[in-house]
Structure formats: C-alpha cells, structure tokens
BANU-825867 format. One record per atom (N, C-alpha, C): atom name; x, y, z; residue in three letters. Coordinates in steps of 0.001 Angstrom, whole numbers, plus 500000, padded with zeros to 6 digits. Atoms other than C-alpha are relative to their C-alpha. Layout:
<pts>
(pt CA, (X, Y, Z), ALA)
...
</pts>
This chain:
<pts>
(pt N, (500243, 498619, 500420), UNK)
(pt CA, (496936, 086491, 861867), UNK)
(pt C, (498691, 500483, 500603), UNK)
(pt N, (501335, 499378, 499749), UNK)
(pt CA, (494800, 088698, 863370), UNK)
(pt C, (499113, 500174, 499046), UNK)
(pt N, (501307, 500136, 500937), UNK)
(pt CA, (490998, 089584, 861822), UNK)
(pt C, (500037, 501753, 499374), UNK)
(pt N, (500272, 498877, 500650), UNK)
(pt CA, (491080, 092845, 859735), UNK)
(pt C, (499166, 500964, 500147), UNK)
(pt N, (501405, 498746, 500006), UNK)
(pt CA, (489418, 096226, 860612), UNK)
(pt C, (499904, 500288, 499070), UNK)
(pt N, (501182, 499951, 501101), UNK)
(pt CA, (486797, 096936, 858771), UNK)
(pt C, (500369, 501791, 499870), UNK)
(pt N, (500264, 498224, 500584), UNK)
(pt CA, (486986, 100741, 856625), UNK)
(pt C, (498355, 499733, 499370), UNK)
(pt N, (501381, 500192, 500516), UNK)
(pt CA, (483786, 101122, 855789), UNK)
(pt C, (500054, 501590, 498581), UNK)
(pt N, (500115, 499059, 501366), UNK)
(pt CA, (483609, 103059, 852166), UNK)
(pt C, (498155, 500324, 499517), UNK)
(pt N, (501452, 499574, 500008), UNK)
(pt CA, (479999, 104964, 851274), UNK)
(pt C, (499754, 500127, 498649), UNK)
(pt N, (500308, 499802, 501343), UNK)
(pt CA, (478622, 104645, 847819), UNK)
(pt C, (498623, 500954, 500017), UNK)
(pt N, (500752, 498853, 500135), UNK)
(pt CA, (476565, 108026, 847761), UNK)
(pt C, (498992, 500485, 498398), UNK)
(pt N, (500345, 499798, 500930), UNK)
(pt CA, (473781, 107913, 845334), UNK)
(pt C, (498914, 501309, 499685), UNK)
(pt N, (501133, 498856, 500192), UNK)
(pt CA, (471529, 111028, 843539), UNK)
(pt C, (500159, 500975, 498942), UNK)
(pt N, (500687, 499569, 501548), UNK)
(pt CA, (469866, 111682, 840581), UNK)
(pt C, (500904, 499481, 499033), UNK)
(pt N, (499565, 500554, 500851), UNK)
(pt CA, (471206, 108963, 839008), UNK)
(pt C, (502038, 499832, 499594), UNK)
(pt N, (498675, 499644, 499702), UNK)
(pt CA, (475008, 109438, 839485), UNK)
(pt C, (500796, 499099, 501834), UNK)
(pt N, (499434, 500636, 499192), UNK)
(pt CA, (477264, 108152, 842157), UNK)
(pt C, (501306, 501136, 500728), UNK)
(pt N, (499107, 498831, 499558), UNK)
(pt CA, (479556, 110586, 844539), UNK)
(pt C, (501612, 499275, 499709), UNK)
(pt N, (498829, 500453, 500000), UNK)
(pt CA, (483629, 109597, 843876), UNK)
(pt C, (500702, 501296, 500179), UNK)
(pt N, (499037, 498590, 499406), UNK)
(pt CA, (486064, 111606, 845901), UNK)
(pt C, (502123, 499279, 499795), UNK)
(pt N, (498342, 500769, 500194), UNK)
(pt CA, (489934, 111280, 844958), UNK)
(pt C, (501213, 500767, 501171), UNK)
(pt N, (498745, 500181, 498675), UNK)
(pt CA, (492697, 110441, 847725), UNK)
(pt C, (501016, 500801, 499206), UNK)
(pt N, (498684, 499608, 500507), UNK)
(pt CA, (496084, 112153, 846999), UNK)
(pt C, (500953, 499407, 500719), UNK)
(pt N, (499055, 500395, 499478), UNK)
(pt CA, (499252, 110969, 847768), UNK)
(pt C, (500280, 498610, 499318), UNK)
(pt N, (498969, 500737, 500797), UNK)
(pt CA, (501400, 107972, 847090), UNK)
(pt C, (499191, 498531, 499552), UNK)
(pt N, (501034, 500974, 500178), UNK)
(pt CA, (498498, 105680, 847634), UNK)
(pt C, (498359, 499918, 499487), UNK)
(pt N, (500861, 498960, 499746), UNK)
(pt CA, (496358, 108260, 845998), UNK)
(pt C, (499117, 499187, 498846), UNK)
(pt N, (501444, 500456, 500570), UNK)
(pt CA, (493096, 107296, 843825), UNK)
(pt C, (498522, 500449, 499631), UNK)
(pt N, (501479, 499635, 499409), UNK)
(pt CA, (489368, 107554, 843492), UNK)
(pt C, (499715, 499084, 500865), UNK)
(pt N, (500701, 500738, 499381), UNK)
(pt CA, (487166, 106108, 845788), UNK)
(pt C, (498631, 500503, 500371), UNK)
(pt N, (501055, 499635, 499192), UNK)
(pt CA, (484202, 105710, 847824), UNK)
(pt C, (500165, 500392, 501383), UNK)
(pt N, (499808, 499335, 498427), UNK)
(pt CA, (484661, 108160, 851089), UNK)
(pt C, (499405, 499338, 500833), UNK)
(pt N, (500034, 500854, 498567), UNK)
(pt CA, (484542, 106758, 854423), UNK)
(pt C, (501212, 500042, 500785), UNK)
(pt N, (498777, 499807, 499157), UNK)
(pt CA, (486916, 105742, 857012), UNK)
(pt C, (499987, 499031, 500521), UNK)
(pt N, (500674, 500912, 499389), UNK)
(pt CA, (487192, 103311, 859628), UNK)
(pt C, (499407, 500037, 501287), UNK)
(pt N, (500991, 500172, 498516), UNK)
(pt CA, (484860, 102066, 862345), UNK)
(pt C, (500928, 499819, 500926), UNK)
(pt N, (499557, 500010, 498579), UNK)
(pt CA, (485653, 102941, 865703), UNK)
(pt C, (499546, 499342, 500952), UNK)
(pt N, (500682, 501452, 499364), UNK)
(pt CA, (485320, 100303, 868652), UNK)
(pt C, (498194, 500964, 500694), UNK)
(pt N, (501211, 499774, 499063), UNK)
(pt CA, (481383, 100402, 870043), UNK)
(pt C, (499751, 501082, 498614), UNK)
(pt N, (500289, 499720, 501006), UNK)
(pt CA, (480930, 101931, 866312), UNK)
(pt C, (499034, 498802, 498969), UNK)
(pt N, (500810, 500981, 501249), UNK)
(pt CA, (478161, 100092, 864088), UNK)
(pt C, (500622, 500794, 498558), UNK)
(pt N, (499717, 499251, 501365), UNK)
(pt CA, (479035, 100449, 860224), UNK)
(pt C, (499557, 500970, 499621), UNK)
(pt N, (500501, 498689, 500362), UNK)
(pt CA, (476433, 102478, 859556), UNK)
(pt C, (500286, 501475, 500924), UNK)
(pt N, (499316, 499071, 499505), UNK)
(pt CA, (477164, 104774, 862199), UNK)
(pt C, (501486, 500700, 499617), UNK)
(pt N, (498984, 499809, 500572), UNK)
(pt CA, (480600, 104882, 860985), UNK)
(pt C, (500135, 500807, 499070), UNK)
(pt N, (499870, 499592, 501242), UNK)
(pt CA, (480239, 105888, 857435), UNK)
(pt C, (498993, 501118, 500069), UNK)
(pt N, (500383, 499343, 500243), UNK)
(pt CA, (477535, 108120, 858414), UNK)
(pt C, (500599, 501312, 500749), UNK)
(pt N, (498955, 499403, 499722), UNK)
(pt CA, (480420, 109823, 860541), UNK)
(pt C, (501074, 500382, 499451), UNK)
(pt N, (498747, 499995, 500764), UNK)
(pt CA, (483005, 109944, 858161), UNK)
(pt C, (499491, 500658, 498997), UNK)
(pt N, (500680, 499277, 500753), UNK)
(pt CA, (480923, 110923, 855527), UNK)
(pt C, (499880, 502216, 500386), UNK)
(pt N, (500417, 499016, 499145), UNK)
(pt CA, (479904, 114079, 857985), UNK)
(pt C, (501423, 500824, 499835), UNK)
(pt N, (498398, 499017, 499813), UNK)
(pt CA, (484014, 114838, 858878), UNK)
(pt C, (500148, 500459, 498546), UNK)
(pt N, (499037, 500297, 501752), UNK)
(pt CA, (485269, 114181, 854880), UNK)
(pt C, (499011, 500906, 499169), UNK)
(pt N, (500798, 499427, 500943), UNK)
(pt CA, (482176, 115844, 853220), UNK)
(pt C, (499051, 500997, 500386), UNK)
(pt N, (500838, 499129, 498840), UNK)
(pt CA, (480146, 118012, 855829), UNK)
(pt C, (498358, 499893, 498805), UNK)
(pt N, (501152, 500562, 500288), UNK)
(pt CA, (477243, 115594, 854400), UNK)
(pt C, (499084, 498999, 500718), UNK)
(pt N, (500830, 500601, 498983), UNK)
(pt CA, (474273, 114381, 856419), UNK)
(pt C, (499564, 498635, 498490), UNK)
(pt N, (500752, 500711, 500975), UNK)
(pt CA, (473169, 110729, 854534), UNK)
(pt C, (499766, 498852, 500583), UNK)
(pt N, (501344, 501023, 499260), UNK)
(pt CA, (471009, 107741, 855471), UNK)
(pt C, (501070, 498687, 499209), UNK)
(pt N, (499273, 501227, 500475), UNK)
(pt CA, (473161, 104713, 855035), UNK)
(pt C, (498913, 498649, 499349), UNK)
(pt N, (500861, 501377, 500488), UNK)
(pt CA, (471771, 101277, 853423), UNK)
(pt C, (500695, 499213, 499613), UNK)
(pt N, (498932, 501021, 499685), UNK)
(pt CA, (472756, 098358, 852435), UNK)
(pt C, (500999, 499783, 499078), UNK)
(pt N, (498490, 500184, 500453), UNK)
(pt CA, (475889, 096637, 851593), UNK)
(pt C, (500266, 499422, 498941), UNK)
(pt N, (500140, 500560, 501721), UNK)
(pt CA, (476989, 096314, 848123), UNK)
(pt C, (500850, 498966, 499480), UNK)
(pt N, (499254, 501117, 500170), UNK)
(pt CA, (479030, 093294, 848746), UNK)
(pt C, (501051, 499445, 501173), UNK)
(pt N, (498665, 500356, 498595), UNK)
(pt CA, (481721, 091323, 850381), UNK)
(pt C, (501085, 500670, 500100), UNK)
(pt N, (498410, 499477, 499181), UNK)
(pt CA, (484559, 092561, 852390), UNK)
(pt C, (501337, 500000, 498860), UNK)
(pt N, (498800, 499449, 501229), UNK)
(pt CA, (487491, 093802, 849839), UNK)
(pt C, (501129, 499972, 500790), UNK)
(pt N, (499225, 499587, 499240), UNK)
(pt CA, (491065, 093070, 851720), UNK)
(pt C, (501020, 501621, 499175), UNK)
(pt N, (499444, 499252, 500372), UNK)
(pt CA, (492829, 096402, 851323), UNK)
(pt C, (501526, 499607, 499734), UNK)
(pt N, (499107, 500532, 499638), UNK)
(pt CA, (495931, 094938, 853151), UNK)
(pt C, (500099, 498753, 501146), UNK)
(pt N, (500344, 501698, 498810), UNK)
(pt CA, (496719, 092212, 855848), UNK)
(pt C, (499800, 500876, 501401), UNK)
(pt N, (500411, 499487, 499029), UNK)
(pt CA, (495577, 094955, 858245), UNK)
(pt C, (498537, 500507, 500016), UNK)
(pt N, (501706, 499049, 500718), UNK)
(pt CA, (491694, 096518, 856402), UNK)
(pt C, (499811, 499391, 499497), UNK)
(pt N, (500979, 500795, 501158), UNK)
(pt CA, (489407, 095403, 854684), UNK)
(pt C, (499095, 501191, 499818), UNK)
(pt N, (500920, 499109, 500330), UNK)
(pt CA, (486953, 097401, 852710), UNK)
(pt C, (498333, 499402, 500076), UNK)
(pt N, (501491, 500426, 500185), UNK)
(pt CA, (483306, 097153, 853138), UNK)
(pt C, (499224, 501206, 499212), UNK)
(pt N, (500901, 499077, 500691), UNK)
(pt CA, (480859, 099531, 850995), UNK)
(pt C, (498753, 499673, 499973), UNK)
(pt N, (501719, 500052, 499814), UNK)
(pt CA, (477264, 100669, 851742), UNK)
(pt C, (499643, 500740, 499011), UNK)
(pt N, (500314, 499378, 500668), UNK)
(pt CA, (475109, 102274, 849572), UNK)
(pt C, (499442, 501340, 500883), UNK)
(pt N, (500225, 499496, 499419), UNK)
(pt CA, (473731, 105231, 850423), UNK)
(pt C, (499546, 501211, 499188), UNK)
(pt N, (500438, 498768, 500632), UNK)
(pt CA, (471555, 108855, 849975), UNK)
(pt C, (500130, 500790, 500671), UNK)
(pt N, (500033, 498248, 499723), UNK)
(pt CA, (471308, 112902, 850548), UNK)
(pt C, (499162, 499505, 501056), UNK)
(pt N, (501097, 499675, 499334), UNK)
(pt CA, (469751, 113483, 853547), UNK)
(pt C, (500251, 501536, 500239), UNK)
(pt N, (499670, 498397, 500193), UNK)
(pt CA, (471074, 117175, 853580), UNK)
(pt C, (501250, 500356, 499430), UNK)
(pt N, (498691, 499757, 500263), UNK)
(pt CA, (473905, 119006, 852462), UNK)
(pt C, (500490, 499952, 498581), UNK)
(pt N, (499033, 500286, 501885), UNK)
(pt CA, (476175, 119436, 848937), UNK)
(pt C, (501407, 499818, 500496), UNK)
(pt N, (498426, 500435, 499647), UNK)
(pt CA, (479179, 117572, 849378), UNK)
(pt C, (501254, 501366, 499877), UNK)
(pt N, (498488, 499366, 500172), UNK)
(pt CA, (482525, 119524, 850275), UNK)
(pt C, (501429, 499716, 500173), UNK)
(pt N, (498836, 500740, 499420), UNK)
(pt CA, (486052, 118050, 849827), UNK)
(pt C, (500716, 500663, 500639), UNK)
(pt N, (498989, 499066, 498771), UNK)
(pt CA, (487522, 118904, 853339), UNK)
(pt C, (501118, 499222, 500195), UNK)
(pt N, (499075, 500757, 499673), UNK)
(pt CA, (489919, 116015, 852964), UNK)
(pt C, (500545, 499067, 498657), UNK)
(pt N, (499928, 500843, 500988), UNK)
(pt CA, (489876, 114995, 849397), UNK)
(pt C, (500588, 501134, 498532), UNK)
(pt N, (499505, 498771, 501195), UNK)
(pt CA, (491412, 116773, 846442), UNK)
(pt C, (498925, 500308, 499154), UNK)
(pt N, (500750, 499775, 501478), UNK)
(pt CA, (488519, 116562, 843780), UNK)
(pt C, (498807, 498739, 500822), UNK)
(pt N, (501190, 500627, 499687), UNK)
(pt CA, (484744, 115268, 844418), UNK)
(pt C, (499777, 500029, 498795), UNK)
(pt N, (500882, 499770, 501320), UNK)
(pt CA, (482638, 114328, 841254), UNK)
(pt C, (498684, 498942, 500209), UNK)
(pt N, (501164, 500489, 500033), UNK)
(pt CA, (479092, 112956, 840558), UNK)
(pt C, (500552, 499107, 498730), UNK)
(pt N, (499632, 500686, 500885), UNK)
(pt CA, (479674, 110067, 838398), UNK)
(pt C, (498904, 499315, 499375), UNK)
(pt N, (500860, 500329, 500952), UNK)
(pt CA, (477303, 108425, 835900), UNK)
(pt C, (500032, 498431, 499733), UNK)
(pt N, (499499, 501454, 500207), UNK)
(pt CA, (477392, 104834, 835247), UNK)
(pt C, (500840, 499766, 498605), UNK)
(pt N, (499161, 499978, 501448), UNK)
(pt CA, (478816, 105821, 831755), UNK)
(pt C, (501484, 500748, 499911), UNK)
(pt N, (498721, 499060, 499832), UNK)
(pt CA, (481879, 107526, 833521), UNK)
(pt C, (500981, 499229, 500922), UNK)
(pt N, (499155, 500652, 498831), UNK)
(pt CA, (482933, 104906, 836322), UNK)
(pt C, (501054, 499431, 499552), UNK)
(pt N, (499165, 501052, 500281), UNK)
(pt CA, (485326, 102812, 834083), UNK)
(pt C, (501328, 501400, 499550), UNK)
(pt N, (499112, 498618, 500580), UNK)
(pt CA, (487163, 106579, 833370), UNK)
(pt C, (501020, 500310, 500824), UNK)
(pt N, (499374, 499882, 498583), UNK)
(pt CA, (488358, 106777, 836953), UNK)
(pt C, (500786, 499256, 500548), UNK)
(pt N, (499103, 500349, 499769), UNK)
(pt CA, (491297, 105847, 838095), UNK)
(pt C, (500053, 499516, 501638), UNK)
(pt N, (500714, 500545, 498607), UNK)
(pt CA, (489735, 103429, 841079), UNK)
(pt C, (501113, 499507, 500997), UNK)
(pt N, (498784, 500335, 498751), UNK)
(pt CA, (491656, 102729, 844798), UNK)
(pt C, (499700, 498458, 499366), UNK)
(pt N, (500192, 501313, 500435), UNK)
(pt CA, (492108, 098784, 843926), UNK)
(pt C, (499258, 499268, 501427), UNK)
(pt N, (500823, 500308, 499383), UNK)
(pt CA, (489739, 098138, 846955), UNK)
(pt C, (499106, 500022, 499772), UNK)
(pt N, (501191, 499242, 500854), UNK)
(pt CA, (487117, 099980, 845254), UNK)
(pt C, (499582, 499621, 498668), UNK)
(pt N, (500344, 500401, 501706), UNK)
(pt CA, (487076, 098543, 841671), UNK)
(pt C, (498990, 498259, 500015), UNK)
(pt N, (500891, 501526, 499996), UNK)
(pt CA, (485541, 094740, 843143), UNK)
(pt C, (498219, 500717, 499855), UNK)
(pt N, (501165, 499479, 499923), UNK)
(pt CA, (482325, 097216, 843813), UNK)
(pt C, (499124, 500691, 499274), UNK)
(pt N, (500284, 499191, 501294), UNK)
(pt CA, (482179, 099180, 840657), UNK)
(pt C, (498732, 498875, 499077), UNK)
(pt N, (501379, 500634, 500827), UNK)
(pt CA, (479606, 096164, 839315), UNK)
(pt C, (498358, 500570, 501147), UNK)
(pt N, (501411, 499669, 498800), UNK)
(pt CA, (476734, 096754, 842257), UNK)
(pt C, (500289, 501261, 499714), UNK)
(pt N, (500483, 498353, 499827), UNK)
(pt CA, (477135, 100252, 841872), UNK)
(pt C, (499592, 500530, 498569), UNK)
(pt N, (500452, 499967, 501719), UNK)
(pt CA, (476682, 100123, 838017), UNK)
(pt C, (498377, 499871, 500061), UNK)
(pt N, (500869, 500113, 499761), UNK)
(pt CA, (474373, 097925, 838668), UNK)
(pt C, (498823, 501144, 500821), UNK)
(pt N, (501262, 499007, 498883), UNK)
(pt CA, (472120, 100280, 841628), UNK)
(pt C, (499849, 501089, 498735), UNK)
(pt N, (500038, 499082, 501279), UNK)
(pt CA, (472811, 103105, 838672), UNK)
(pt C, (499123, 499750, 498732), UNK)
(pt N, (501383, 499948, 500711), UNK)
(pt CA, (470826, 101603, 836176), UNK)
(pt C, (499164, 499455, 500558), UNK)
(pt N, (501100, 500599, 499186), UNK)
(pt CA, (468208, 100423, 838391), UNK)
(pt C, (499324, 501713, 500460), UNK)
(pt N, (500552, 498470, 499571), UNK)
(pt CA, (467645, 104318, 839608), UNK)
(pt C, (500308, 500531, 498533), UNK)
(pt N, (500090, 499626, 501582), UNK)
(pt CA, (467612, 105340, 835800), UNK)
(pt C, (499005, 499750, 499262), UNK)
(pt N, (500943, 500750, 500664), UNK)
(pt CA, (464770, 102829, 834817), UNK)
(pt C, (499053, 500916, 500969), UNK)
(pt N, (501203, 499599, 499150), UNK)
(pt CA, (462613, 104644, 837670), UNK)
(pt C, (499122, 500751, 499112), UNK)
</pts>
C-alpha cells in the first residue's frame, strides 16, 4: 500500500475560542478547515493556502497538535494550530462557520478525523484562558 497524502486541517485560535467550519454533504460534518498539500507544498504553506481559498483568512500557522489521523486508506489528517493574522472568516466553501469555546466542542457533530484532536485543542483552550 501506498503512503497516504497528508490533508492538513487548521485549528484557528482567538480570544479564547476555536474556529469550526461544517462540511455538507453525505460525508458532511464539523471540522477543522484545510485541504490537502500540494507536491513542492510545505504543511504550513498548505493550510495557510486553504485557509486563504475556504475562508478569505490570512493566519500564521504553528505547531502540530498531534499525530497523523487516517481519514481513509488514501488521507490522513494532520492538524496545526494556528492564529488571525488578518481578516474575519467567510464560509466560501462551508455551510456554517462558528467560534467555539472549549465548553461547546463536545456539542458538535465532529468529521471522525477531527474528534482524535478535540483533546489538544481543549487543551490549547484552557491554556489561552488562564492568560
């Protein structure tokens, strides 16, 4: 078996909240927006491209909030963290955007790629709360 491209998913944090944009369709969900890396694409480049198409949001990638998530026997999910560097998110590709809270993530009806990551992002959430 071949080695799994990498989607790279963006965990978008600010003012204490977390960005979750929901997929539609048959495989539809919340998640963390992104896409995947294109060849002679670094991750961060990636997600800070995808981010850009999906949300017409400029943001400063960082690091990675864990191991590789297989989606299927073709993806794998990876998730960075990440902040505003300009812009208010707009879903140009997503049905519904929301700012989420660490007291709202378990409410959301997560892509099952996305739910291994929901502890580190709890986690980063109360860690930017205690500031």
């Amino acid at each position: 078996m071949s080695e799994r491209q990498i989607v790279i998913g963006v965990a978008v944090f600010q003012d204490g909240k977390v960005l979750a944009a929901l997929r539609t369709g048959p495989a539809g969900g919340w998640e963390f927006p992104g896409g995947k890396v294109e060849p002679c694409e670094t991750d961060h480049v990636a997600g800070a491209r995808e981010l850009r198409e999906e949300l017409g949001l400029d943001v400063r990638i960082g690091a990675s909030l864990g191991a590789d998530v297989p989606i299927d026997e073709r993806y794998a999910l990876r998730v960075y963290a990440a902040d505003v560097r300009a812009g208010e998110p707009v879903p140009l590709e997503h049905a519904e955007i929301r700012w989420v809270g660490p007291e709202d993530l378990d409410s959301l009806d997560w892509l099952p790629a996305d739910r291994p990551f929901l502890p580190a992002v709890r986690h980063r959430l109360g860690e930017a709360s205690e500031l």
